[in-house]
Backbone as JSON, one array per atom type, in Angstrom:
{
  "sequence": "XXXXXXXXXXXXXXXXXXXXXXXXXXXXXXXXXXXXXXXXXXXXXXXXXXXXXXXXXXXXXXXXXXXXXXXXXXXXXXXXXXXXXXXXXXXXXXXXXXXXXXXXXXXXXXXXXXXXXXXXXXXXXXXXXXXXXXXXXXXXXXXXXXXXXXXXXXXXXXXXXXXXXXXXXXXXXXXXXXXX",
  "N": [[0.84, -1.18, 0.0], [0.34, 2.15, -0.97], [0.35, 5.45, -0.14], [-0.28, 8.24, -1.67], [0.15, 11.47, -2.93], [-0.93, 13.92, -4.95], [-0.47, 17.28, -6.54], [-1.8, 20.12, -8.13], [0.85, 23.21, -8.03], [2.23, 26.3, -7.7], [5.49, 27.89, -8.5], [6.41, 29.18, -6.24], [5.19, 27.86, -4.47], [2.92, 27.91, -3.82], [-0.59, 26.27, -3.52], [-3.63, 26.72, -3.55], [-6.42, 27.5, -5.21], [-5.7, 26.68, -7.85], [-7.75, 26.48, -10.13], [-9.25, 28.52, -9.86], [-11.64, 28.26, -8.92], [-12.62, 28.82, -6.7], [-12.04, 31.73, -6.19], [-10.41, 33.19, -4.91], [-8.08, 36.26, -5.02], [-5.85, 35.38, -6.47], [-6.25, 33.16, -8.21], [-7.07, 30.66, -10.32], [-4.26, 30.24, -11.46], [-3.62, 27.82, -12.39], [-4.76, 27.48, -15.01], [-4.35, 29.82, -16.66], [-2.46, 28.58, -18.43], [-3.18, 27.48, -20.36], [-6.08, 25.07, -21.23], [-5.01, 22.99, -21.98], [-3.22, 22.25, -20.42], [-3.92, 21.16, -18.04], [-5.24, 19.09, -18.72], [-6.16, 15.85, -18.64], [-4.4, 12.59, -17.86], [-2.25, 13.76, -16.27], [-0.66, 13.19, -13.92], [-0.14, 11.16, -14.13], [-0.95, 8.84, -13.34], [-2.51, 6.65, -14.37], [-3.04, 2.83, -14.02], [-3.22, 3.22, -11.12], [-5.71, 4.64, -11.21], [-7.5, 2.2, -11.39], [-6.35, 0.46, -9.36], [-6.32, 1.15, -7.25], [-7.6, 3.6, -4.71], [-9.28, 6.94, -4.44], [-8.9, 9.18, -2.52], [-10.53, 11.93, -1.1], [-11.57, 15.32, -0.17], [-13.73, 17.1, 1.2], [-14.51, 19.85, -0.57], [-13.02, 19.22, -2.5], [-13.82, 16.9, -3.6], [-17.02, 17.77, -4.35], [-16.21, 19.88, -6.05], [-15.5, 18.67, -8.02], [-17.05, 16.53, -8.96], [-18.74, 17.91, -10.08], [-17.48, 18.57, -11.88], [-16.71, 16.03, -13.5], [-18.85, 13.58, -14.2], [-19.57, 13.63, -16.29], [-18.06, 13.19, -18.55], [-16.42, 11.5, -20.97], [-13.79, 10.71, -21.82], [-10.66, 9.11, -22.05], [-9.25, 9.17, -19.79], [-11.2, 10.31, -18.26], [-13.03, 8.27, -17.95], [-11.49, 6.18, -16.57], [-11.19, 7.65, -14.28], [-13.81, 8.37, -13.41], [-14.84, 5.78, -13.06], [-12.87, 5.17, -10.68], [-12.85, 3.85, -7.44], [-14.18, 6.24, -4.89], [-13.34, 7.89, -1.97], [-14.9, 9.43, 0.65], [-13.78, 12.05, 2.75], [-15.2, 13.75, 5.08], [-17.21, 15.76, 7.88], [-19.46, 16.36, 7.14], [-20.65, 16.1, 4.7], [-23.23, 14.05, 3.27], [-24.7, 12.61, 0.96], [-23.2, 11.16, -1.83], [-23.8, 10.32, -3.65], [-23.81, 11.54, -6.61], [-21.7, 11.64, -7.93], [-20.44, 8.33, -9.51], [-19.49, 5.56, -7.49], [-18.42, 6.59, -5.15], [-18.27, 7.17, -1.75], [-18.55, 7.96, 1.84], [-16.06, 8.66, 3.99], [-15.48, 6.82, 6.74], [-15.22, 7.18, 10.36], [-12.35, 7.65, 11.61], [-9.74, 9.42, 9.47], [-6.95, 9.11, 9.18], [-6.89, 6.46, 10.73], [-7.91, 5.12, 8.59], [-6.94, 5.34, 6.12], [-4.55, 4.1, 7.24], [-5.59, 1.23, 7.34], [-6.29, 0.42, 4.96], [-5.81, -1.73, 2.06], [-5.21, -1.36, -0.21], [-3.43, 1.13, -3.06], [-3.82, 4.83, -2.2], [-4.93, 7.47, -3.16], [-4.41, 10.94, -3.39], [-5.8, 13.76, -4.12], [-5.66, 16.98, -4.74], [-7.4, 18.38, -2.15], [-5.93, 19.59, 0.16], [-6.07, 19.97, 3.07], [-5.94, 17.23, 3.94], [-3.76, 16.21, 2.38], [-1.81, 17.29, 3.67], [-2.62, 16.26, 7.02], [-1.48, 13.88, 6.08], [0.55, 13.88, 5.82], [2.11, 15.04, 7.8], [1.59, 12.76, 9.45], [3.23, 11.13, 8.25], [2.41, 9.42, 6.31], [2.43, 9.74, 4.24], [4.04, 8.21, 1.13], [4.44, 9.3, -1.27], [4.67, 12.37, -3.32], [2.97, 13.78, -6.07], [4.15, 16.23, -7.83], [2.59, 18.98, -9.76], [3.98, 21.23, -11.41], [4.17, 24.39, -11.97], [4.73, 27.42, -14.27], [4.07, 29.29, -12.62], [3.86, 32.58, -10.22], [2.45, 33.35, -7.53], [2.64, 34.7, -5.13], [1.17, 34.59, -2.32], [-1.42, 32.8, -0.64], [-2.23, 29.33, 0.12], [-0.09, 26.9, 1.04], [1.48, 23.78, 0.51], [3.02, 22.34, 1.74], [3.45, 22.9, 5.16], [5.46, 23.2, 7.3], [9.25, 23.07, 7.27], [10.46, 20.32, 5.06], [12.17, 17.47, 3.86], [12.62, 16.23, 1.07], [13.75, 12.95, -1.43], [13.95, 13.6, -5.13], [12.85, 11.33, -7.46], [12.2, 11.45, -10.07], [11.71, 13.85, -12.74], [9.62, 15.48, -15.41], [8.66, 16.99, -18.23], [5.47, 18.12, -18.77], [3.75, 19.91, -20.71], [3.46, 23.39, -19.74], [4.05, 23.01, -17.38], [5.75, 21.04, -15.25], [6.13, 17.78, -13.82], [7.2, 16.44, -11.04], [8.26, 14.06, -8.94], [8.65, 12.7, -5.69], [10.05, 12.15, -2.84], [9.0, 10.99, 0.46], [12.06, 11.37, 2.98]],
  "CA": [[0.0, 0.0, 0.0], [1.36, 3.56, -0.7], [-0.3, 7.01, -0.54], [0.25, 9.11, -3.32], [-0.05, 12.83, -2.82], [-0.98, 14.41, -6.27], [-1.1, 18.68, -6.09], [-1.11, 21.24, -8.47], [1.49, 23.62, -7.44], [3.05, 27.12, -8.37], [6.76, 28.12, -8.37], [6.37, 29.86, -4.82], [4.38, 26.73, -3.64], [0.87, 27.77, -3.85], [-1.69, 25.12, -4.07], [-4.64, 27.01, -3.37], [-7.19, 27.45, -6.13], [-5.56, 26.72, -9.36], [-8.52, 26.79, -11.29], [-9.92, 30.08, -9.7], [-13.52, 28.05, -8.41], [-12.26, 29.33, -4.85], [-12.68, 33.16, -5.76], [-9.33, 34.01, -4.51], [-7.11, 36.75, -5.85], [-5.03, 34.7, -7.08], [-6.78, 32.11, -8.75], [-6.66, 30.35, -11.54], [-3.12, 30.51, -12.18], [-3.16, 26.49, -13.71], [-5.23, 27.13, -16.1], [-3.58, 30.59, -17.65], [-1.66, 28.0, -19.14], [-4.8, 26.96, -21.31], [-6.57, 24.43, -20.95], [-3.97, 21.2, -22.12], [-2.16, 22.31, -19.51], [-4.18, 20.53, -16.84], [-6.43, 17.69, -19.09], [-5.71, 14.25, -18.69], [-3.62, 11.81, -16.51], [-0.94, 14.83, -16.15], [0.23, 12.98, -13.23], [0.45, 10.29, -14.57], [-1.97, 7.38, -12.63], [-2.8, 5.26, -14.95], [-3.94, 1.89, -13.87], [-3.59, 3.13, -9.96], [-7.06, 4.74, -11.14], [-8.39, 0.93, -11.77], [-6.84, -0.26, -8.42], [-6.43, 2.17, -6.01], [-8.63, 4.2, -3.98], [-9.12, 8.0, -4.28], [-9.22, 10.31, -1.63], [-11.07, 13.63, -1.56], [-12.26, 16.15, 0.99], [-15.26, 17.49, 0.61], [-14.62, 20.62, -1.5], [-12.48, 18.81, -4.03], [-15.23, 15.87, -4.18], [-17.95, 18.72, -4.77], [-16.05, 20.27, -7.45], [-15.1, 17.14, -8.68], [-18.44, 15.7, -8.64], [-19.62, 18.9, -11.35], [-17.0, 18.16, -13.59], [-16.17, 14.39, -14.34], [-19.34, 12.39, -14.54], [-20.22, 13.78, -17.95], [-16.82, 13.04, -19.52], [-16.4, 10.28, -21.64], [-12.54, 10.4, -22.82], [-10.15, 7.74, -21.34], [-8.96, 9.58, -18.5], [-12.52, 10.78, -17.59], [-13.6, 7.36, -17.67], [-10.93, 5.88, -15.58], [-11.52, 8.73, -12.98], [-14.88, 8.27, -13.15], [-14.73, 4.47, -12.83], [-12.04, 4.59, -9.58], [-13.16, 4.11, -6.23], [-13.65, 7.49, -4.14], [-13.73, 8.0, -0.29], [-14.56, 11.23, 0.75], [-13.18, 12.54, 4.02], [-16.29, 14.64, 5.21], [-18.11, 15.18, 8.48], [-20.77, 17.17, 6.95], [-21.62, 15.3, 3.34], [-24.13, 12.47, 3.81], [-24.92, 12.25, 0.37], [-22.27, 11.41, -2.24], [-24.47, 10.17, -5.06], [-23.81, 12.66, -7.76], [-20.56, 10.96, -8.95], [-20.1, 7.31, -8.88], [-18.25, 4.94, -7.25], [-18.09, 7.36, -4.22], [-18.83, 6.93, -0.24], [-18.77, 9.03, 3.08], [-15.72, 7.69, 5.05], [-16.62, 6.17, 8.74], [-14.48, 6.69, 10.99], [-11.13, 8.22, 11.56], [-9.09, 9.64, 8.35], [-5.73, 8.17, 9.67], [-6.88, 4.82, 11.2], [-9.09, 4.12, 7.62], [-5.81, 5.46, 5.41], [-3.56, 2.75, 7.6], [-6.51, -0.39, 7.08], [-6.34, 0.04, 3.41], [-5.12, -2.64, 1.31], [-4.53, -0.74, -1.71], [-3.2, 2.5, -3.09], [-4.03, 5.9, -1.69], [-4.17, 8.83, -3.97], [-5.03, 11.91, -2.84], [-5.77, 14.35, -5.73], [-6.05, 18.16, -4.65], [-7.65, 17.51, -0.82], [-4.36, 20.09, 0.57], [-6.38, 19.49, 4.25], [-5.82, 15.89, 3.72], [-2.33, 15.97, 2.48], [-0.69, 18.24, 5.53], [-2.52, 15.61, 8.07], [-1.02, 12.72, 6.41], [1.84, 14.0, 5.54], [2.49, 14.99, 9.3], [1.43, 11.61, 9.99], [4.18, 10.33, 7.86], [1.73, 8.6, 5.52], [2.47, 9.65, 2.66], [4.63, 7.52, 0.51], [5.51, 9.58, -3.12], [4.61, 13.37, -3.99], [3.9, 13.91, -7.53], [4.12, 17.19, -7.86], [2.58, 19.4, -11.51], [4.48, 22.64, -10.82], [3.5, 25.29, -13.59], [5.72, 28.68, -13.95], [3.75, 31.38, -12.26], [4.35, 32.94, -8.97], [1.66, 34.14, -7.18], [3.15, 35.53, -3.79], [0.64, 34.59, -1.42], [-2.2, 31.6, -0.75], [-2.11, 28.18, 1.0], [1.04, 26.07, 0.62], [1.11, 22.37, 0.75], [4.41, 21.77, 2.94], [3.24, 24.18, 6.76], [7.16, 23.22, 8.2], [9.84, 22.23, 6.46], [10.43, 18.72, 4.5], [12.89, 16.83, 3.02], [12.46, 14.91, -0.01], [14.12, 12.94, -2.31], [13.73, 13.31, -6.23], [12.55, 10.39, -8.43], [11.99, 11.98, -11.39], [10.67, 14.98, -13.67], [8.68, 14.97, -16.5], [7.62, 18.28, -18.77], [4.53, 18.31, -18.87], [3.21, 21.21, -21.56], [3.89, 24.03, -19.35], [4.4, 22.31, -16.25], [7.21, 20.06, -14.94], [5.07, 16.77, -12.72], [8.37, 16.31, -10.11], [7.77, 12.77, -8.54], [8.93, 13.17, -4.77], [9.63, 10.37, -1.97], [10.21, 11.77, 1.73], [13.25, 11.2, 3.37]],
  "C": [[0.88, 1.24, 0.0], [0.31, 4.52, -0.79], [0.38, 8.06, -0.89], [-0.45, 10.71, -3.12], [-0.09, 13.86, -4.49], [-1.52, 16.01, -6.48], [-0.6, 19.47, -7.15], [-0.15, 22.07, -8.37], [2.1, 25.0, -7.92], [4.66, 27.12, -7.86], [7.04, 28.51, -7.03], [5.52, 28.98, -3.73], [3.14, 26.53, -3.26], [0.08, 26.51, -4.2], [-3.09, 25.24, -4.38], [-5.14, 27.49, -4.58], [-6.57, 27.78, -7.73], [-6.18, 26.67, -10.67], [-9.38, 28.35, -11.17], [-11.77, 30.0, -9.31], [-13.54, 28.75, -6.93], [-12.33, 30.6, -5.03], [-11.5, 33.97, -5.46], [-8.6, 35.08, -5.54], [-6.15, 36.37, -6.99], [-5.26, 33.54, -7.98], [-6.9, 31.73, -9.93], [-5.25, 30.45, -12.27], [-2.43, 29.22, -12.94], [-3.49, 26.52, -15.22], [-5.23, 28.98, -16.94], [-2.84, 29.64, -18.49], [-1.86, 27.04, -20.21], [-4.9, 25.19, -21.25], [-6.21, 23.0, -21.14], [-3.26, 20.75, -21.11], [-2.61, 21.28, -18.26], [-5.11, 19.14, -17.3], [-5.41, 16.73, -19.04], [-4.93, 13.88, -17.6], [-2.54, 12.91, -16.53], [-0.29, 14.18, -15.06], [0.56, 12.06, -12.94], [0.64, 8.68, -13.65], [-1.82, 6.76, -13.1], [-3.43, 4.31, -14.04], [-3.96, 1.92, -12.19], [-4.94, 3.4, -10.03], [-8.15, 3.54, -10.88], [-7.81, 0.14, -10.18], [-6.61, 0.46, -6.98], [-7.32, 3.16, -5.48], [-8.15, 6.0, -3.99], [-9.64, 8.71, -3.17], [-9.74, 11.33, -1.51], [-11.92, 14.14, -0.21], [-13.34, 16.51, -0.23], [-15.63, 18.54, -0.46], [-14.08, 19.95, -3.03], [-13.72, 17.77, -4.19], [-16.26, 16.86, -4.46], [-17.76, 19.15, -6.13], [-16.09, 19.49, -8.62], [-15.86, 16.09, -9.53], [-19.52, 16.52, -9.94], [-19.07, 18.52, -12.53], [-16.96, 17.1, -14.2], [-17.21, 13.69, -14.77], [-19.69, 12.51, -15.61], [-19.37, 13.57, -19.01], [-16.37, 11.96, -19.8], [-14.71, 9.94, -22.34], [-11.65, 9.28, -22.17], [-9.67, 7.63, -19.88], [-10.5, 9.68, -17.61], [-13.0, 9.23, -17.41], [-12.97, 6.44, -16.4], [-11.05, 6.63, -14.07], [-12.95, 8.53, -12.55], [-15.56, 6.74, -12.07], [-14.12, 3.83, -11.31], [-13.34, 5.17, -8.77], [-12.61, 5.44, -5.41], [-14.38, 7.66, -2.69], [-13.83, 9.41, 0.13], [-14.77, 11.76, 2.23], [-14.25, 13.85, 4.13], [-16.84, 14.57, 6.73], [-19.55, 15.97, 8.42], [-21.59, 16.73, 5.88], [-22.02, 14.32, 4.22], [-24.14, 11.69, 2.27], [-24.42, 12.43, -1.08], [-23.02, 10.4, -3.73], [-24.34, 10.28, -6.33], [-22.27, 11.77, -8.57], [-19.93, 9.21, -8.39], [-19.21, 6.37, -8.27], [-17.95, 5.43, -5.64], [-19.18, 6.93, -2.6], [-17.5, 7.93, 0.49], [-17.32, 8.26, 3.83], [-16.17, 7.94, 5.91], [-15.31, 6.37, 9.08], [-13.19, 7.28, 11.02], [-9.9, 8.43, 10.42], [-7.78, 8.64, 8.54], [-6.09, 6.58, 9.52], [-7.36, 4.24, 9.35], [-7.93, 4.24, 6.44], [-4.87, 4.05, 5.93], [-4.45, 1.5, 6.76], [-6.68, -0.31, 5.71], [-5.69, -0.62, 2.98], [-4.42, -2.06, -0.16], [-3.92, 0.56, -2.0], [-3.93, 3.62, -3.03], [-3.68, 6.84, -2.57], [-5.11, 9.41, -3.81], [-4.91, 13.15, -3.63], [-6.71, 16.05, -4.76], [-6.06, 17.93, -2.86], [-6.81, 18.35, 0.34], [-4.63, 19.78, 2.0], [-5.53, 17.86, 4.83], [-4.28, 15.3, 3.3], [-1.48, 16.12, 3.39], [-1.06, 17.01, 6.35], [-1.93, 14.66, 7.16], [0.17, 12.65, 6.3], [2.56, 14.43, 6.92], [2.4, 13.77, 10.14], [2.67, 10.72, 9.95], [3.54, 9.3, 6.93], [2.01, 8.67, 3.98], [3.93, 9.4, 1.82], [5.29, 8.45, -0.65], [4.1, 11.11, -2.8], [4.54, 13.3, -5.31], [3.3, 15.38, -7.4], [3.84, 18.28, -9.57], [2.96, 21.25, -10.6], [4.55, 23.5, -11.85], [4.33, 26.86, -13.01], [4.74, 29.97, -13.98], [3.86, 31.33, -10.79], [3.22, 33.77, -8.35], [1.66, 35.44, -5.86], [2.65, 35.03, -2.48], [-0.67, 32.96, -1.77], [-1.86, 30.52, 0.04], [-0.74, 26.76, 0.68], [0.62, 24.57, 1.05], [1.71, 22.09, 1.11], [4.3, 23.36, 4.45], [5.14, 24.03, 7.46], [8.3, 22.64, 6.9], [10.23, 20.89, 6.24], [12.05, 18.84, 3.67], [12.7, 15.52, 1.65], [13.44, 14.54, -1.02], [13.79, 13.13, -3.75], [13.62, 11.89, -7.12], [12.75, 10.6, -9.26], [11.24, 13.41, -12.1], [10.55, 14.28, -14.84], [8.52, 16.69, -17.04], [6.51, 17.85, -19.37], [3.37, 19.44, -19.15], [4.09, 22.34, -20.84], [4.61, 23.3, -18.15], [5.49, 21.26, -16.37], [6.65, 19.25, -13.6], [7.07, 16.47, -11.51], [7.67, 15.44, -9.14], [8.91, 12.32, -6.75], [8.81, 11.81, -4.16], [10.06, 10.8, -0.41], [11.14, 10.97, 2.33], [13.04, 10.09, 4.41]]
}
């Protein structure tokens, strides 16, 4: 079992609303980089979609939940198709996109009792605790060249990681991370 941390990211480490649904000042700064920039497996899943389990807080499952079930291309189907748990204690009813349930029960303890892979796609709540936990196995990181200044970072103290690998990816550069 590994959990897989998968985050947008700018040059200055922003994570917070790279499509600009969040309202912020700053927002949308993935998708200045038009719209190739962020379609498809960019970070390059593949068949963890078919056996691993996705993660999602409640805002990214919401958003999540508007865009994918109507998309029929190979990625959209695989995304559509994986199993999704959604770390909530306020949804009840997770209907709207399939495949999807409420977890029970303590984020941590239900991340350990998994048998399969963990990928946690956006979620930045959800990354910090597990990544303070020590749960999380591999970073892939899509890091796109703009700088915003300000917003919510996805490392609160400092980390050490090793490098795996890069990738360019259109604008972006996916940087495939393993902590220390």
């Amino acid at each position: 079992m590994s959990v897989i941390v998968a985050e947008f990211l700018t040059l200055d480490g922003v994570v917070e609303d790279p499509d600009g649904s969040g309202g912020t000042a700053t927002g949308g700064w993935a998708f200045r980089h038009g719209p190739e920039a962020v379609a498809g497996d960019k970070f390059r899943l593949g068949t963890l979609l078919e056996t691993g389990t996705l993660l999602l807080g409640r805002t990214t499952w919401e958003l999540f939940s508007k865009l994918w079930p109507g998309r029929t291309d190979e990625f959209s189907v695989r995304l559509n198709n994986a199993t999704k748990l959604v770390a909530s204690r306020t949804l009840e009813d997770v209907s709207a996109w399939q495949n999807s349930s409420v977890l029970q029960g303590d984020l941590v303890a239900e991340v350990e009792k998994n048998e399969g892979d963990v990928i946690v796609i956006g979620s930045v709540g959800i990354a910090q605790e597990l990544g303070r936990r020590g749960l999380v196995d591999e970073y892939r990181l899509l890091v796109f060249p703009s700088v915003v200044g300000a917003g919510r970072r996805l490392f609160e103290a400092p980390a050490d990681l090793d490098l795996v690998s890069t990738t360019q990816v259109g604008a972006a550069i996916l940087g495939t991370y393993r902590p220390r």
